[in-house]
C-alpha positions in Angstrom: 3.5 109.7 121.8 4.2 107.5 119.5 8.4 105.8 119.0 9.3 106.8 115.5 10.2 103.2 113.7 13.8 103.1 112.9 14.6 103.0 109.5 15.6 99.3 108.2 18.9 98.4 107.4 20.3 97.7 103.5 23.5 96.8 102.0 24.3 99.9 99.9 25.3 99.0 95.8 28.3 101.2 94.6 29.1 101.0 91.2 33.1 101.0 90.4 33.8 103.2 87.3 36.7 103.2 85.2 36.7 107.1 84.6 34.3 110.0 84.7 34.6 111.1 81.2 31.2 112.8 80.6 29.8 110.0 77.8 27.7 107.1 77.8 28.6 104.9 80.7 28.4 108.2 83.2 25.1 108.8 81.6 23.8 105.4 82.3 25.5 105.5 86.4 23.1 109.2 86.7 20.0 107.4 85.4 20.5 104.1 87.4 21.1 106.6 90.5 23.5 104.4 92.2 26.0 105.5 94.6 29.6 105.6 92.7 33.3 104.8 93.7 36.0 106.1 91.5 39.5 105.6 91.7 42.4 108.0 92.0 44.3 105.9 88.9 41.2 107.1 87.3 42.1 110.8 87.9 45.4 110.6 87.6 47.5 112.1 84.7 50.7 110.9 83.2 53.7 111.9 80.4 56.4 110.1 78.5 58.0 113.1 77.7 61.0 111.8 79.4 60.9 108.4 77.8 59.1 106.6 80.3 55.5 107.0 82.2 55.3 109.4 85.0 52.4 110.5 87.4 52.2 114.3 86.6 49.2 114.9 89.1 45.4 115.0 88.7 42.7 115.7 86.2 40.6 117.8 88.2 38.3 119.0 85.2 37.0 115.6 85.5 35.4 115.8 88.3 32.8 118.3 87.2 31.4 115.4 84.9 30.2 114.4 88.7 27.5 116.6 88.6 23.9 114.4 88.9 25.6 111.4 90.6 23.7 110.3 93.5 26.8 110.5 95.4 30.8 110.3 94.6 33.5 108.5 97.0 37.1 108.3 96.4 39.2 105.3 96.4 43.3 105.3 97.2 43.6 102.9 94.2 45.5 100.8 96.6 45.9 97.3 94.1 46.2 99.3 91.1 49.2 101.3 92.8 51.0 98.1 94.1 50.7 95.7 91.2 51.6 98.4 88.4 53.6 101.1 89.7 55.6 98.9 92.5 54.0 101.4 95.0 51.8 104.6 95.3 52.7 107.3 92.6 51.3 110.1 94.6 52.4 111.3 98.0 49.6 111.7 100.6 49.5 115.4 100.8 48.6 114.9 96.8 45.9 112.5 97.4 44.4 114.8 100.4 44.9 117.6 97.8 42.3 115.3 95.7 40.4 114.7 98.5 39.7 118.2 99.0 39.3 119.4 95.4 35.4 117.7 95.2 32.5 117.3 97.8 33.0 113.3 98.1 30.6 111.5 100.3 33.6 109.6 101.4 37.5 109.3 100.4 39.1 106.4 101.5 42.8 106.4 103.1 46.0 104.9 101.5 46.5 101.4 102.4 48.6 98.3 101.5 46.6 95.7 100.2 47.9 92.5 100.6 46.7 89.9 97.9 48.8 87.0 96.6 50.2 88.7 93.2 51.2 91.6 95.7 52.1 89.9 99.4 53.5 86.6 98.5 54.8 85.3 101.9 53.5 86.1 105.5 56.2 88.4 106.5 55.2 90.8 103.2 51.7 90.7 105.0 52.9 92.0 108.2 54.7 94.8 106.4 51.9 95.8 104.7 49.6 95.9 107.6 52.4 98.1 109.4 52.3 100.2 106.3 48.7 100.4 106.5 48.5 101.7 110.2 51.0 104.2 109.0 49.8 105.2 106.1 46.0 105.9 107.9 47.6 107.9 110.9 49.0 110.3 108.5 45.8 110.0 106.5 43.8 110.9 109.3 46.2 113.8 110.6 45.8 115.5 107.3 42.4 115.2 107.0 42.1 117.2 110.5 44.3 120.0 108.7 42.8 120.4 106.2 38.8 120.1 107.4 38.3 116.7 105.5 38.0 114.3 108.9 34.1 114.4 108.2 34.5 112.4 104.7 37.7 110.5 105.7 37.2 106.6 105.8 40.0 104.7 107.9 40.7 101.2 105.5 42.0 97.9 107.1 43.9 95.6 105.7 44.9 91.4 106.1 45.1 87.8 105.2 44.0 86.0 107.9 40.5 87.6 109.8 43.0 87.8 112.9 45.2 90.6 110.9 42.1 93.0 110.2 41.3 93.0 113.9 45.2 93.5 114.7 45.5 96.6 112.0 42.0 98.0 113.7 43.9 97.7 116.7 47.3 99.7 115.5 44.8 102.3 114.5 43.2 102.7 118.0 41.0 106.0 118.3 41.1 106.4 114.3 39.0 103.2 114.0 36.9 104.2 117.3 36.1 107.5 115.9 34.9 106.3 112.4 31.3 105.4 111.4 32.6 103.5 108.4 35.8 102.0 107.4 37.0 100.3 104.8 37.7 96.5 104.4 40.6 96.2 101.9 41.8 93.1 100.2 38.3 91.2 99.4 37.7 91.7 95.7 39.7 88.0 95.0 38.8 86.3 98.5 36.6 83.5 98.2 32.9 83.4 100.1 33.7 80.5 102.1 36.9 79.0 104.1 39.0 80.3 107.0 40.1 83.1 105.2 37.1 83.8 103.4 35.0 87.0 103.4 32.5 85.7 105.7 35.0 84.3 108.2 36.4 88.1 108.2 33.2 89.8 108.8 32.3 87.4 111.1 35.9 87.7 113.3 35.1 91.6 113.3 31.7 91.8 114.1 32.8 89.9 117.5 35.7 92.4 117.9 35.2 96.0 116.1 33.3 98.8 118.0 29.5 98.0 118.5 28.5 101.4 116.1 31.6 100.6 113.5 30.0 99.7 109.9 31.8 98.5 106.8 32.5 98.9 103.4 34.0 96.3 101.3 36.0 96.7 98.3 35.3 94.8 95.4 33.2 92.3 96.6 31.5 89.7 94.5 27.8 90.2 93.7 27.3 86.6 94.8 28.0 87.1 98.5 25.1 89.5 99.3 23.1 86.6 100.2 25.6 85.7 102.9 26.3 89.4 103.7 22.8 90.0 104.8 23.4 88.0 108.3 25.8 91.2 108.9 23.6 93.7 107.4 24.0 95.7 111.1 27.8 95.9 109.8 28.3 95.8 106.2 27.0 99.0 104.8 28.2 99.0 101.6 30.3 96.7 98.7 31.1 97.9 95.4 32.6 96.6 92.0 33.7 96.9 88.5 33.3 93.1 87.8 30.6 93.8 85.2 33.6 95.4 83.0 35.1 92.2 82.8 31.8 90.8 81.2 31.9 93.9 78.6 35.4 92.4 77.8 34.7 88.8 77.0 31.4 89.7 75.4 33.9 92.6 73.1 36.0 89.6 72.5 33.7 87.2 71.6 31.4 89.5 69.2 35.2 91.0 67.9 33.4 94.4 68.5 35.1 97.5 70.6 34.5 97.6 74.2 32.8 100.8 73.4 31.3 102.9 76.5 28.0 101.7 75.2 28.9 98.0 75.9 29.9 98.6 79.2 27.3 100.4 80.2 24.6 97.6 79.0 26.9 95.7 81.7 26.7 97.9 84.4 23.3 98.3 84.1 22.9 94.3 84.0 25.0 94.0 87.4 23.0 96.5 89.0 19.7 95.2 88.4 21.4 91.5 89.3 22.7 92.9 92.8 19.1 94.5 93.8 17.7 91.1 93.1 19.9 89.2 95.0 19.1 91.8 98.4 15.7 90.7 98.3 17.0 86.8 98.5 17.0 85.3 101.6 20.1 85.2 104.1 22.4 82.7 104.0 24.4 81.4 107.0 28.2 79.8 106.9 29.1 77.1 109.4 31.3 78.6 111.4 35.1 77.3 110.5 38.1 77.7 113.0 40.8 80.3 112.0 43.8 79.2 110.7 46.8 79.1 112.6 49.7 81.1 112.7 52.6 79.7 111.0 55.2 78.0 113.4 58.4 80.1 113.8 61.8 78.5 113.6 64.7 77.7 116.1 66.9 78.8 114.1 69.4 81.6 115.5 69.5 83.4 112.3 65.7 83.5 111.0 65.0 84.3 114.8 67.1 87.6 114.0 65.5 88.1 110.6 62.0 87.6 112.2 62.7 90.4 115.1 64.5 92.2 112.4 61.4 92.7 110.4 59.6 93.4 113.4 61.4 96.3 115.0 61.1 98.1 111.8 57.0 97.7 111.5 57.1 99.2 115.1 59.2 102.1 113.1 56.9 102.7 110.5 53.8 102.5 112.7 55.1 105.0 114.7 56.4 107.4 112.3 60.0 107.2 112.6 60.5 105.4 108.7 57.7 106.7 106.4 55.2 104.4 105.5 56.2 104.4 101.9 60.1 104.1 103.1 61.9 100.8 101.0 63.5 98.7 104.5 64.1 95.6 102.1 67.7 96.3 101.8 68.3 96.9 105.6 66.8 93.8 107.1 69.7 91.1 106.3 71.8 93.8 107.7 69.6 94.5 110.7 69.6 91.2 111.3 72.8 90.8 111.6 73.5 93.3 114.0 70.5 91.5 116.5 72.5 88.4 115.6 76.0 89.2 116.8 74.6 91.1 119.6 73.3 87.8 120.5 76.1 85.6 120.0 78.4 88.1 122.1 76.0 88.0 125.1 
């Protein structure tokens, strides 16, 4: 009897859109029958009746413009939330009640990305991963309530491709469990380098579960080449870079950046992306990590440091919410750790 041949392998396209308000750009993602990621700042509704703007909840009704999509998955708007609002408007048991109110192929879990315009020193990175391990726990636990585990994708966040691996790590049987998780934090991380996108993948494909596959947010068109190395563990980018094309071209032809414009775009970067999976693989020397920075002698950053520390151990564990502000505590904190010290 003959071995039935397994099925080969491809990077999946997603196309990132901007809303899924039934019209020309929605038309064009049916016909192009690409898989599609949507935002929840995309679904979200606000009001300035009270003089400034406020989340008010969702706009389910525009999830039945969904209908003839290939597929539909759900994004936390993570970068969106963090450099615009300060923070996540929308609790998680609103963003489950999202989850739950369509038939998403997958909904990805809250997370605390951690670029430069949002994370600017190491110790904001640590926070954020702590967040992050937090914030997927409590993901994952509603998801089980509510019958949504199937759909749920786990999402990992860091700077360095040591911090992915240590926020898999915080997540333990969450990541173990999952077919697919999320990569957060790519769509501005360059190709090449230490830190690079290819220096991640490469870190986690030596440390994540063998069956463990990957999608990554955001993620330039031009890396596929050097993607395809990994093809047994990336399953999927996705991207809305081809609306940043529609803009300069709107600006530079002083015409709208109608849905019609965009769409041409879209269409453009899909047809650009399917070429580039048929080029051939391209490998990265492999570049040593970079190192942690050095830590002080000094008495009182020493107390900061453990300050900080204590309190991700908090949040990953559930006693501070992963949401909870600890900014004001730490100097305080601190100082408590520091005379308890200096009295020893």
């Amino acid at each position: 009897m003959n071995e039935p041949v397994p099925k080969k392998r491809s990077i999946t396209i997603m196309v990132g859109l901007p809303h899924l308000a039934d019209g020309k750009l929605l038309d064009r993602a049916r016909r192009l029958q690409q898989p599609v990621l949507v935002s929840a700042n995309a679904l979200s509704r606000w009001s300035t009746k009270r003089g400034w703007r406020e989340w008010t909840g969702w706009s389910m009704s525009a999830l039945a413009n969904a209908a003839g999509l290939r597929s539909l998955c759900l994004d936390s708007a993570g970068f969106s939330a963090m450099s615009r609002y300060g923070g996540y408007p929308w609790t998680i048991d609103d963003y489950v009640r999202l989850a739950a109110s369509y038939p998403f192929h997958w909904w990805a879990s809250l997370d605390y990305c951690v670029e430069h315009q949002v994370a600017g020193d190491r110790e904001e990175v640590l926070d954020r991963i702590s967040r992050t391990i937090r914030a997927n726990i409590d993901c994952r636990r509603r998801a089980e309530e509510e019958g949504l585990n199937g759909s749920f994708m786990p999402v990992i966040q860091g700077r360095l491709p040591s911090d992915y691996e240590r926020c898999a790590d915080g997540l333990g049987s969450t990541i173990e469990r999952a077919g697919l998780v999320g990569l957060g934090s790519m769509c501005r991380r360059h190709i090449h380098g230490p830190e690079g996108l290819i220096a991640v993948i490469d870190h986690l494909d030596r440390t994540l579960p063998p069956r463990t596959r990957l999608h990554l947010f955001g993620v330039k068109g031009e890396a596929l080449p050097y993607l395809k190395p990994f093809i047994h563990r990336v399953a999927s980018i996705d991207s809305q870079a081809y609306g940043v094309a529609a803009r300069a071209e709107a600006l530079r032809t002083r015409r709208p950046k109608s849905d019609a414009v965009v769409a041409d775009h879209m269409e453009h970067w899909v047809r650009t992306q399917r070429v580039r999976l048929h080029q051939p693989s391209r490998l990265l020397p492999v570049q040593p990590p970079p190192s942690e920075p050095v830590r002080t002698d000094d008495p009182w950053e020493d107390a900061i440091a453990q300050a900080r520390q204590q309190m991700r151990e908090l949040i990953e564990s559930g006693d501070l919410e992963h949401d909870e502000l600890t900014v004001p505590w730490i100097e305080q904190w601190a100082a408590d750790i520091y005379a308890d010290r200096m009295t020893v």
